[in-house]
C-alpha positions in Angstrom: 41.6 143.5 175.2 40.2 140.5 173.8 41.1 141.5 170.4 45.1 142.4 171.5 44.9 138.8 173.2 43.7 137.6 169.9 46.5 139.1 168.2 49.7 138.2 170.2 48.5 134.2 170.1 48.7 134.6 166.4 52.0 136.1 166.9 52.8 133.3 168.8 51.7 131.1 166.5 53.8 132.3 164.0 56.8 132.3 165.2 56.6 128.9 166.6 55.8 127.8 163.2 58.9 129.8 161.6 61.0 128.2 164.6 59.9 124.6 163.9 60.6 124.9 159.9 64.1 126.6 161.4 64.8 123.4 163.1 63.5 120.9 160.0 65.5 122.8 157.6 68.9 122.4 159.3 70.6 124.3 156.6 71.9 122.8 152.9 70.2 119.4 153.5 70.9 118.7 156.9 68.1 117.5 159.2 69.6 118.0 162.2 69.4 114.2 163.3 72.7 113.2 160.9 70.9 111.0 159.0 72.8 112.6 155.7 75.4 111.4 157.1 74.3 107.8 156.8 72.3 108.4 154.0 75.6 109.2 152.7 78.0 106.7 154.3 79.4 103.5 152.2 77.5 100.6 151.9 79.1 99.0 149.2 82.2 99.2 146.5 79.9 101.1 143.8 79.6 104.2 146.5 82.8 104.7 146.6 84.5 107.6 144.8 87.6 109.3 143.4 87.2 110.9 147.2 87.5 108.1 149.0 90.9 106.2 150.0 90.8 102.2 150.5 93.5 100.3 152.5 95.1 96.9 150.2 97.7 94.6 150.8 100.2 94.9 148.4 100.2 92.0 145.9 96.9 90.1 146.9 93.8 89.5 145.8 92.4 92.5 147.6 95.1 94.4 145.9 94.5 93.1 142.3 90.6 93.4 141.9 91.1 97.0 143.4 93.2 98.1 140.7 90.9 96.8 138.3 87.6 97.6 139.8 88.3 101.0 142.5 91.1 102.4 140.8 89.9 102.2 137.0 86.7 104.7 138.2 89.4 107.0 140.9 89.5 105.2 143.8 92.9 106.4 145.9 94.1 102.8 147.0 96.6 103.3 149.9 99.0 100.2 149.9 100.5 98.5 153.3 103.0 95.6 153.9 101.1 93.8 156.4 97.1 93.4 156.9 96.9 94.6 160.8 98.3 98.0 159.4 95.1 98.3 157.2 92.9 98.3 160.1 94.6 100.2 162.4 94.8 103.0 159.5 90.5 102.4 159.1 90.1 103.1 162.9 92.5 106.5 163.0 90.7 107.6 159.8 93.8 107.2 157.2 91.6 105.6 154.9 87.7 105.2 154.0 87.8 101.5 153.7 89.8 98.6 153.9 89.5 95.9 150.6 90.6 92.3 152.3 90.0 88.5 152.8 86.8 88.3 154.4 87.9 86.2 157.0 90.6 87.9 157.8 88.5 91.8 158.2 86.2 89.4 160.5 88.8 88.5 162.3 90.5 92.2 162.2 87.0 93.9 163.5 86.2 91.5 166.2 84.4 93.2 169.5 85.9 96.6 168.1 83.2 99.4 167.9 82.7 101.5 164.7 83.8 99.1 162.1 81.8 97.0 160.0 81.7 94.9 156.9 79.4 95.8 154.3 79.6 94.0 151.7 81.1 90.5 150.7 82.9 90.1 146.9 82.7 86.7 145.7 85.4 86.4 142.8 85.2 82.4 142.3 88.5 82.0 143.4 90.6 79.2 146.2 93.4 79.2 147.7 96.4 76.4 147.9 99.9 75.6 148.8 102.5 76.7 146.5 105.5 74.3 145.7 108.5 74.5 143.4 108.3 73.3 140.3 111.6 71.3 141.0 109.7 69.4 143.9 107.0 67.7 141.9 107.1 64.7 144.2 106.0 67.2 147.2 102.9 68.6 145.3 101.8 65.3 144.7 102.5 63.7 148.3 100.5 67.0 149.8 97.7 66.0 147.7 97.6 62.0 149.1 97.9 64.0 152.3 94.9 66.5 151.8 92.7 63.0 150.6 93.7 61.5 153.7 92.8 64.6 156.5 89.4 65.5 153.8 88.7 61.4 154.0 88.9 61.4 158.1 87.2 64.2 159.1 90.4 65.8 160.1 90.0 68.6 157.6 86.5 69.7 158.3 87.3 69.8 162.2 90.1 72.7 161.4 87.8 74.2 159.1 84.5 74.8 161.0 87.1 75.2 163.9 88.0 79.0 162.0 85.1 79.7 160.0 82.0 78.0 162.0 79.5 80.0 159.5 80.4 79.3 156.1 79.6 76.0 154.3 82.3 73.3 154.3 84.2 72.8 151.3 83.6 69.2 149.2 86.9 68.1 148.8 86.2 64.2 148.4 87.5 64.1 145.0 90.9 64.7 145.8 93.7 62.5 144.3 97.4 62.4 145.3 100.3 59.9 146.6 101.5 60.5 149.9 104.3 57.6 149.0 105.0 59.9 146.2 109.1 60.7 146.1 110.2 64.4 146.9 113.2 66.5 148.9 112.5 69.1 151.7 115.0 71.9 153.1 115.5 70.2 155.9 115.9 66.6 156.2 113.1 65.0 158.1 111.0 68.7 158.1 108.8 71.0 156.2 109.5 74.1 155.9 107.2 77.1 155.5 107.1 80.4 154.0 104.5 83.0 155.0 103.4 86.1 155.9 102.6 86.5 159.3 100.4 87.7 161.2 97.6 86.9 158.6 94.8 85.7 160.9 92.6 83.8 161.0 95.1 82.0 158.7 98.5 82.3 160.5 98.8 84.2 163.8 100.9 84.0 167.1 98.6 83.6 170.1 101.1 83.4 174.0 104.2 82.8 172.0 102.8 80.4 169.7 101.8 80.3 166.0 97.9 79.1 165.7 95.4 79.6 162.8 94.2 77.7 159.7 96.8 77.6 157.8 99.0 76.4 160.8 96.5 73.4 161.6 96.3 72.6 158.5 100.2 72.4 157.2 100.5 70.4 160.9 97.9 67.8 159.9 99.2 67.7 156.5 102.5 67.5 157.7 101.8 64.8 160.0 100.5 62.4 157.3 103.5 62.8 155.4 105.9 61.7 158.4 107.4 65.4 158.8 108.2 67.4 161.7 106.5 70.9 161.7 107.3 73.9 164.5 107.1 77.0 165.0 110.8 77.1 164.1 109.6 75.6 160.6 107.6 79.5 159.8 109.2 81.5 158.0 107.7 85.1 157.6 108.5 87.3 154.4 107.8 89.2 152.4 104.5 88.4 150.4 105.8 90.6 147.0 108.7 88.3 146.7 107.8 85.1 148.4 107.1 82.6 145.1 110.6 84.0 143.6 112.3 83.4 147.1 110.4 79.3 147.1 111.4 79.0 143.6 115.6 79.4 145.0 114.7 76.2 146.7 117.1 76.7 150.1 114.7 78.7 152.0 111.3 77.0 152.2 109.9 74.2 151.1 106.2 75.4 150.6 104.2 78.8 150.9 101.2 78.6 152.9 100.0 82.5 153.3 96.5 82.6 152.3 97.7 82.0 148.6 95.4 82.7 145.5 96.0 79.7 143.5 92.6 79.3 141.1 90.9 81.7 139.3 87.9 81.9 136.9 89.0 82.9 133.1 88.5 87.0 133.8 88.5 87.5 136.6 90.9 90.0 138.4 93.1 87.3 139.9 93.3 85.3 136.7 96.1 87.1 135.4 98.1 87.3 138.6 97.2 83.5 139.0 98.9 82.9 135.1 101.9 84.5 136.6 102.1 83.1 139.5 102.0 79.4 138.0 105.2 80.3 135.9 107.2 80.5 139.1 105.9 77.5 141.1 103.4 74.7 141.0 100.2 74.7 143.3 98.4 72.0 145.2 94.7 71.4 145.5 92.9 74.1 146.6 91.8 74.1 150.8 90.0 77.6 151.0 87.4 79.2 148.9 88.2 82.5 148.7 85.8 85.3 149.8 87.0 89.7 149.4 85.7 92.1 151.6 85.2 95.6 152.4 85.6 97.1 156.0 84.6 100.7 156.7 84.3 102.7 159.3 81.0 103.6 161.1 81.6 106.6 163.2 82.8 109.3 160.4 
């Protein structure tokens, strides 16, 4: 008896053991515990592959240094006409990843669950407020009125206002007249053009436009003397809005989150070069930061 006791607790043994390595095994590389899964998830731009599809806004910045950076190694880009589209597609699973403003897919992923941004693409480049080159007079009184709002504090109170954790800009070298002669689409007003919503740049919040862009045209506005409302927004579209300032009887300036600078080879530099044959810009009020958003439950 002893010995048949012997024998069936090695039994036993056994096939514990073969049950354990069972359950380690999990079958082609699976643990069990899904961390392939993350092991295989996307943490930055250089995972991504000919697989994947990545949301862009059709003619930005996002848009532009995808094309040269996703879609030159496969990346499917999946283009949208307006930003909140992007997200919305992340969260259904339409697309792997969203390429965007960084503030903006901050702003976008806010208190929602399974979204994250993992990694921040620093491409050297600001943003300003485009003018027509027939309005000289208005890029230069913009300018006295930039100097004025950097000079009083007015422009750092917007700014940490909407983006409390980055560094503010040093404008203080600013130079412009705010005297300076110019003509706007409506007497006494300026107009805007833009592409809304676009927060935390331009956004409606109860009825009423709001966001960094907004604030800032209203302070700039108000050094100049001008009237700006939400009657004075004018949302368009993004693909043709420098052709549609350059007409000169729609809008006086376009203030939508506007690549104006660019280092020499960089993605945007090109689009920049074309975008300065069509209208002038000011000085720049935004550093520009990219972005990608992806999802965290797939």
């Amino acid at each position: 008896m002893t010995d048949r006791k012997q024998w069936l607790r090695l039994i036993a043994a056994l096939c514990a053991a073969l049950l354990v390595l069972a359950a380690c095994g999990g079958g082609d590389g699976d643990n069990g515990t899904g961390t392939e899964t993350e092991e295989q998830g996307i943490a930055s731009t250089d995972d991504l592959t000919e697989e994947h599809k990545i949301a862009v806004q059709r003619a930005t910045t996002g848009a532009f240094w995808a094309e040269e950076n996703l879609a030159s190694k496969g990346v499917q880009l999946v283009s949208f006409e307006k930003a909140p589209q992007m997200y919305q597609a992340l969260q259904a699973g339409q697309v792997d990843g969203v390429l965007n403003d960084l503030p903006v897919s901050l702003d976008a992923i806010e208190g929602k669950e399974g979204v994250e941004v993992v990694e921040q693409i620093d491409t050297g480049e600001e943003y300003a407020i485009a003018v027509s080159k027939d309005n000289p007079g208005l890029t230069e009184a913009l300018n006295g009125a930039m100097a004025e709002i950097v000079a009083d504090g007015t422009f750092e109170e917007i700014y940490t206002k909407y983006f409390p954790d980055q560094e503010v800009p040093d404008y203080s070298d600013i130079e412009g007249d705010v005297d300076a002669d110019f003509e706007t689409v409506k007497e006494g007003a300026l107009t805007v053009g833009s592409d809304i919503p676009y927060p935390p740049f331009e956004m409606e919040e109860g009825g009423e436009l709001t966001g960094y862009d907004v604030e800032l045209v209203r302070a700039l506005a108000d050094k100049l003397g001008l009237e700006n409302t939400d009657d004075h927004w004018i949302s368009t579209d993004f693909g043709t809005i420098f052709q549609q300032l350059a007409s000169g009887t729609k809008f006086d300036i376009v203030v939508a989150a506007v690549t104006a600078y660019a280092p020499e080879g960089s993605p945007a530099a090109e689009t920049v070069a074309e975008r300065r044959k069509i209208v002038d810009f000011t000085v720049p009020y935004y550093p520009s930061l990219q972005s990608l958003t992806v999802s965290t439950s797939q």
